[in-house]
N, C-alpha and C positions, 0 to 999 in steps of 0.2 A: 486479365481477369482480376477483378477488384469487389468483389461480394460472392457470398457463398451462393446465390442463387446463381452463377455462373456453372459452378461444380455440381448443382442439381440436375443441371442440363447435362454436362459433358461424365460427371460420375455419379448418378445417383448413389451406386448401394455404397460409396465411400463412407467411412465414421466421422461425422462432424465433433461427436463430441462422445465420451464415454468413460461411466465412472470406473475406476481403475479395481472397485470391489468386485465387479461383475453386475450392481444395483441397476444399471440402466444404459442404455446405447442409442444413440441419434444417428443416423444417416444422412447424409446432406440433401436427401429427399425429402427425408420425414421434415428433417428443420425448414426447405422450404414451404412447404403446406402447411406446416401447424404457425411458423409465422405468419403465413397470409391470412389462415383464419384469423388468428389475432389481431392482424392490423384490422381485418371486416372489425370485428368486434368492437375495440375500441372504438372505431369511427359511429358505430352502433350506440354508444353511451355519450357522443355529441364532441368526443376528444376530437380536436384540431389541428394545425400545424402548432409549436411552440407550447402545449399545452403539456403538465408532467403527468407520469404515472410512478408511484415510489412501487419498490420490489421487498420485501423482508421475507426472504428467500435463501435457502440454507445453501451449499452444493450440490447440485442437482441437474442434471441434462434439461428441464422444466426450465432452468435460468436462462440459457439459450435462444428457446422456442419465444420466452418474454419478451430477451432483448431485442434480438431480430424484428416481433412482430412491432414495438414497438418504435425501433430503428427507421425502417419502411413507414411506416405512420405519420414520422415528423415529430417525434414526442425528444419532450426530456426525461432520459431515464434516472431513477433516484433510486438507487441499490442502497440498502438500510444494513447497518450490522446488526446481525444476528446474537452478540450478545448484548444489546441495548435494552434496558426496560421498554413495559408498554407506555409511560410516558414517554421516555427518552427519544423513543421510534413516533410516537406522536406529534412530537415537538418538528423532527425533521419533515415528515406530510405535512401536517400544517404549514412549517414554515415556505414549504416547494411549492406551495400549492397546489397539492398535487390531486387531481378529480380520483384517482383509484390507487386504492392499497392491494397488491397481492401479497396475501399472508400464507405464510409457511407453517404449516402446524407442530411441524419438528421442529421450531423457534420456541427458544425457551420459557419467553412469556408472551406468545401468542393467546393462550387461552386467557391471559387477564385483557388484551387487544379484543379477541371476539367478544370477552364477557360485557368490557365497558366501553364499547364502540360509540355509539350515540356520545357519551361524555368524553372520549378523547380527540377522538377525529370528527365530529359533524357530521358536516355534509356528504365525506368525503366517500364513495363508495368503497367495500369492503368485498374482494372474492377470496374467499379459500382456494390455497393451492392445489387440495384434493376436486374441487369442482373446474380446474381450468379447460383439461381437454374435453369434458363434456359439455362446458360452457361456448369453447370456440368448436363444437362439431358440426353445429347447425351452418357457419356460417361457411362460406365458398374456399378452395383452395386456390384459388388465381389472385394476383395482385389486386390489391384496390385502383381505382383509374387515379386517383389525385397523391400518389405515393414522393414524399421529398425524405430527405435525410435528419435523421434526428440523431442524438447523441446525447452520452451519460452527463449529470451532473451532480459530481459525486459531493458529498459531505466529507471533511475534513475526520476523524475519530473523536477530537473535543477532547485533546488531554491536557491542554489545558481553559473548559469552559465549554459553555455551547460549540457545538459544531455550526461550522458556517459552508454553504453551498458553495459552490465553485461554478457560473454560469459562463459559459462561453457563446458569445454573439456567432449563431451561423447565419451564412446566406442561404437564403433557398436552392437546394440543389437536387437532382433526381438521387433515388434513397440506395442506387448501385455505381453513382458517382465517384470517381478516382479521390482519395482522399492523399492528400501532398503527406499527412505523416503516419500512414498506414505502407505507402509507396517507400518513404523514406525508413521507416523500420523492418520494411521488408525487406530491401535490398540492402542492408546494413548487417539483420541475422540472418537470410538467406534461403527466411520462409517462403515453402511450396508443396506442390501436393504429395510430397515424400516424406516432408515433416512430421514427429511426432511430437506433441510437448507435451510436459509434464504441469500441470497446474495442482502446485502443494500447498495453496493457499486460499482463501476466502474471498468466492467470487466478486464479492458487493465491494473489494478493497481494489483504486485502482489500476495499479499495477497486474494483479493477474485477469485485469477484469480484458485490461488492455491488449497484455500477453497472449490472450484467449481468443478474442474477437478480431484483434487483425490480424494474426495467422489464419481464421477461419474463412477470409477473403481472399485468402489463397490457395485456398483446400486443403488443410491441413486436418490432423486429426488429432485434440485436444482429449488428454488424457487426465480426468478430474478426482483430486482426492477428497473423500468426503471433511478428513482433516487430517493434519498435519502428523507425519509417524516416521522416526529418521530412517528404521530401520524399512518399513515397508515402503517407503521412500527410496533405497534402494533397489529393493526385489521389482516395483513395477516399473524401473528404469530397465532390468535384464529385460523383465517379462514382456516390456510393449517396445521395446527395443527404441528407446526415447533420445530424443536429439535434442531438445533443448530444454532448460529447464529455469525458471525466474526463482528468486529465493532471496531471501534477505538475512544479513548474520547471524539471527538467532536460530535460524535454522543451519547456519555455518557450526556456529559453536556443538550445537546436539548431535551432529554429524559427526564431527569431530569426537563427543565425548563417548562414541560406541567404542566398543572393543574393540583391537586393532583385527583379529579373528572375525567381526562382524562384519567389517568394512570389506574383509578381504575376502567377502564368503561370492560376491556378487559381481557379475559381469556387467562393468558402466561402461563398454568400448564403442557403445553405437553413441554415446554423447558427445555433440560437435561443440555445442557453446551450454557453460552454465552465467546465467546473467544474476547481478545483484544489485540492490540499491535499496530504499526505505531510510537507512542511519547508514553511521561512521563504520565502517569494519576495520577493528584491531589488526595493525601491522599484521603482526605474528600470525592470526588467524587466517588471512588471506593467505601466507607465505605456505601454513600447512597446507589449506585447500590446492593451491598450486603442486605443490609435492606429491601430494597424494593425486590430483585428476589430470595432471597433467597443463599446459599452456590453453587450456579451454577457458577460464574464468574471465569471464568480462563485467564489465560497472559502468553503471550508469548514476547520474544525479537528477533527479528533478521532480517537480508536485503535482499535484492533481493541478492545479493553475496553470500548468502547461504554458508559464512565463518564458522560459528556458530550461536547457537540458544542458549535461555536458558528460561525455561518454571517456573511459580508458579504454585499451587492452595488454592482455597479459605482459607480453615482452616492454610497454611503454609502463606498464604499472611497476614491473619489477625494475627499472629505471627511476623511476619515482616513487617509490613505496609512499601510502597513505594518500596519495592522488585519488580526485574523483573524474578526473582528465579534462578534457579541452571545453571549449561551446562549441554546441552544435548548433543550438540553437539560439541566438540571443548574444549580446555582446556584455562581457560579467566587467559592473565595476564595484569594487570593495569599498563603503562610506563609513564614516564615523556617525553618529548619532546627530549631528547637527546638516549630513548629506554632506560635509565633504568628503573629495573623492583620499583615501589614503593610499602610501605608497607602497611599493612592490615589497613582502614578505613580511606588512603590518595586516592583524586580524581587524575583521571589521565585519558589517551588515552586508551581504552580500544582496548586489544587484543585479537583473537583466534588461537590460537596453533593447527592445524590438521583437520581443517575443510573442505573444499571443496574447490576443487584448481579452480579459476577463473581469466577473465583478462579482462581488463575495454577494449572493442573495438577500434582498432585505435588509443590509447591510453597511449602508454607507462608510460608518466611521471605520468598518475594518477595512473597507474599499481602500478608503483614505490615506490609512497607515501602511496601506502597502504600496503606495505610490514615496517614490523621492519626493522629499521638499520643495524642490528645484526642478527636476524632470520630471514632467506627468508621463512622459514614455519609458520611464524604468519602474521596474517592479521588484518586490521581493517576498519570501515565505518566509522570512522570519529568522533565516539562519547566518551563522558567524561561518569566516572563513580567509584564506588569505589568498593571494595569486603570486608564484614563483617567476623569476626574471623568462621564464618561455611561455607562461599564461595557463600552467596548469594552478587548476585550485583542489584546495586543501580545504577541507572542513572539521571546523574549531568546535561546535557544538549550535543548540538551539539559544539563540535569544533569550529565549522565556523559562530556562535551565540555568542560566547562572547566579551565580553563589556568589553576594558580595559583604567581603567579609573584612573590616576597617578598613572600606575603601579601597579594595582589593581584589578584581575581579576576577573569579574563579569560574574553568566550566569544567563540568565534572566528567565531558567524555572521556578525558586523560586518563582519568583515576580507573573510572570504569573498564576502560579497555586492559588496564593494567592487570587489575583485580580479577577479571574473567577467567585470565589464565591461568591462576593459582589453580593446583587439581583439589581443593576442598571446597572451591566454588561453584557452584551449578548456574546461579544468575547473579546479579549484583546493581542495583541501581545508589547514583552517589547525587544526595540531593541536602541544600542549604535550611539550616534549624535553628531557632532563636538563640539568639545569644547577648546577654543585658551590655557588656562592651560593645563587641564584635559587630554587631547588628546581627550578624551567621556565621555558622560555622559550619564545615562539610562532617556530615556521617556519610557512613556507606550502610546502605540495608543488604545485606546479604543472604539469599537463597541458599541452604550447603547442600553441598553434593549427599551428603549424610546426615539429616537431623540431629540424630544424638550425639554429633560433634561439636553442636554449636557449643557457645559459652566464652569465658574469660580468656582462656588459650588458646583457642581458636583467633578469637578478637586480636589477640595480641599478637599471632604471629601473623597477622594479614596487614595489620600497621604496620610491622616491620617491615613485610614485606612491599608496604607501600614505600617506608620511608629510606629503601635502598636502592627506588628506580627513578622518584619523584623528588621534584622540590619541597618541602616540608610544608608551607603554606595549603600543596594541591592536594595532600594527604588527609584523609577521615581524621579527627579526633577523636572521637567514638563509632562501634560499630552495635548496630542491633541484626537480628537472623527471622527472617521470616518464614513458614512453610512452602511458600508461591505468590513471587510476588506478581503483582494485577500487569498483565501482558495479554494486548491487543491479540486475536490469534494471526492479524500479521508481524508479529515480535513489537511492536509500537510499546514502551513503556509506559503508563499510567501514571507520571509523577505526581500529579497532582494528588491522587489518591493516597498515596505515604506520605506526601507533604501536608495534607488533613492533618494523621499523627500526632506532627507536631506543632501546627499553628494556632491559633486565636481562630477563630470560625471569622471567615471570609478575607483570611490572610494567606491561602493557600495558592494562589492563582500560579 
């Protein structure tokens, strides 16, 4: 059984999907039917096989009923963050092409989207999310006869720059067809209709988006938070008695920064696996996690491009501390900037050899640059990393993150991970600022656990304590304290935005 319309048959009144407030509940019945209307629907406004529909669409069991309906249809789905302007969210429909926007009215600049709709998006049609089920009631609850598979194509978050589409070439296949990596992550986290998961993160991101939907082809029951709360994060782990959970560090760290009284107020023993990935997670941080939940935490590495993957677990991680572990999928080789291949425990541009063949939308020249020099069959996202003498990899930071500073190459996840752990820090982004030598220099911008802390003394005992774990080189020169710094709601940092601050206007990239 390989699609939720499988569990509609054999479990109707089963919970497909249900917010974890009490706001709303699906049944794998209802989500049958209300997708079938929708697929009618679409196909009603002239949508075709390979044709997109965007979503800007908050957390919400309505996300579901979308995806599915448009799943079955054969569409590409284009889930929009929900903290984008109504430019921003325009730029991405336009650029998908997408024939229908659903808008979410609990999007925060939706009403500038409805207001200037003719001027931002055209053509493109426009439903309110308040009008969807009365929209699909008219039409049938039985499949459509010409139903194939269709599948997301997510947008990148654009920290730094436009976001660019992630389109994956399918073949035509029926739309309850076995998918090889739905199959392959189900039997890997051990998804079935006993399953509960937790989804603490923003549907339209895709990691939960993934988390979500192919457990639901196992019948699982997806347990949605409207957004992210460390603490009620673990109350609806006792309450729904939740077995896995996706999360990515910065949700590590805030967990971590409860009370040790809070943590210990809550019954997490029905949790078989907590999974992470998006960034690096700080040694230390993971090691807590471990301590506290036990040999449950697993890691995984990989992009929306779904070039390659490469997965730990606990017992191999604590073997290899700071490992993102093996290929699972894809064969990884480490290049220098000219595409030679470098040697085993030198940093470099990390490659996948044989992954998933994809092409950034619209996009040639970033196509381009993510292809090797040499291999048009290896790929890469962008990021540094090295490969130890048994072929785990380690990851060094982002490409487009580092700080080079008299010919110096600096990446600042060092520093960052370092700086986290100080308990006067709440967040900390460490990012490259003019310097008439130097070319850059690193600052660290720092969130404080306490506002009224920040200042001169504070600054200066966090250099120290930079400059008694680190090379003096990797160390902030200066620090400045901000109230909140700009973070993706899936922990994504915004460097680009601080690095505005301090550049010349269109030196910030």
């Amino acid at each position: 059984m390989v699609h939720p319309r499988f569990f509609a048959n054999s479990h109707p009144d089963n919970i497909a999907a249900i917010m974890g407030d009490g706001s709303g509940s699906l049944s794998y019945l209802e989500l049958e039917k209300r997708a079938n209307r929708g697929a009618h629907y679409f196909r009603s406004l002239g949508l075709q096989n390979r044709h997109a529909i965007a979503m800007w669409v908050t957390n919400r069991t309505e996300f579901f009923e979308i995806y599915w309906a448009a799943q079955r249809a054969g569409l590409y789905i284009v889930p929009i963050s929900t903290q984008l302007s109504a430019d921003d969210a325009a730029y991405i429909v336009n650029d998908s092409e997408a024939t229908l926007l659903i808008c979410d009215p609990a999007v925060r600049s939706a009403a500038v989207m409805n207001r200037s709709r003719d001027d931002l998006i055209g053509s493109t049609a426009l439903l309110n999310l308040t009008d969807w089920h009365d929209t699909i009631e008219r039409f049938p609850d039985t499949p459509i006869p010409d139903e194939l598979a269709g599948v997301q194509m997510v947008y990148s978050s654009g920290t730094t720059g436009r976001p660019k589409g992630v389109r994956i070439t399918l073949p035509d296949l029926p739309a309850d067809a076995a998918m090889d990596r739905a199959e392959g992550l189900s039997q890997k986290y051990g998804f079935d209709d006993q399953s509960v998961l937790l989804c603490p993160a923003p549907l339209y991101h895709t990691a939960p988006l993934i988390f979500s939907t192919i457990p639901q082809r196992k019948g699982a029951k997806i347990v949605v938070m409207p957004q992210f709360d460390a603490e009620k994060m673990l109350q609806w782990i006792e309450e729904y008695r939740v077995t896995f959970v996706q999360m990515v560090p910065t949700m590590f760290i805030r967990l971590l920064k409860l009370p040790q009284t809070v943590r210990e107020r809550y019954d997490l023993s029905s949790l078989k696996i907590v999974l992470h990935a998006a960034a690096p997670c700080p040694i230390e941080v993971k090691r807590a996690m471990l301590e506290w939940m036990g040999p449950i935490v697993h890691e995984y590495y990989a992009g929306s491009e779904g070039n390659g993957t490469t997965s730990i677990g606990p017992s191999e991680w604590l073997r290899k501390p700071g490992s993102v572990g093996k290929a699972d999928v894809g064969i990884i080789h480490i290049c220098d900037e000219q595409g030679r291949e470098l040697p085993v425990g030198e940093s470099g541009l990390i490659y996948f050899e044989g992954g998933n063949d994809f092409a950034y939308f619209n996009d040639e020249e970033k196509t381009r640059e993510a292809r090797h020099p040499i291999h048009d069959d290896w790929t890469t996202m962008g990021d540094i990393g090295r490969v130890d003498d048994e072929d785990y990899l380690y990851l060094t930071d982002r490409k487009s993150f580092m700080i080079i500073s008299g010919g110096v190459n600096i990446y600042p996840q060092e520093s960052e991970n370092l700086l986290i752990q100080h308990p006067d820090v709440g967040d900390v982004a460490v990012i490259g600022v003019p310097h008439p030598e130097m070319g850059e220099e690193v600052k660290a911008v720092v969130q404080p656990v306490h506002w009224e802390a920040r200042g001169a003394v504070l600054a200066g005992t966090l250099m120290d304590f930079c400059r008694a774990h680190l090379s003096h080189y990797k160390c902030p020169k200066s620090i400045d304290f901000d109230r909140q710094l700009p973070r993706h709601e899936t922990g994504k940092l915004y460097k680009r935005e601080l690095r505005k601050r301090y550049w010349p206007s269109g030196d910030a990239a």
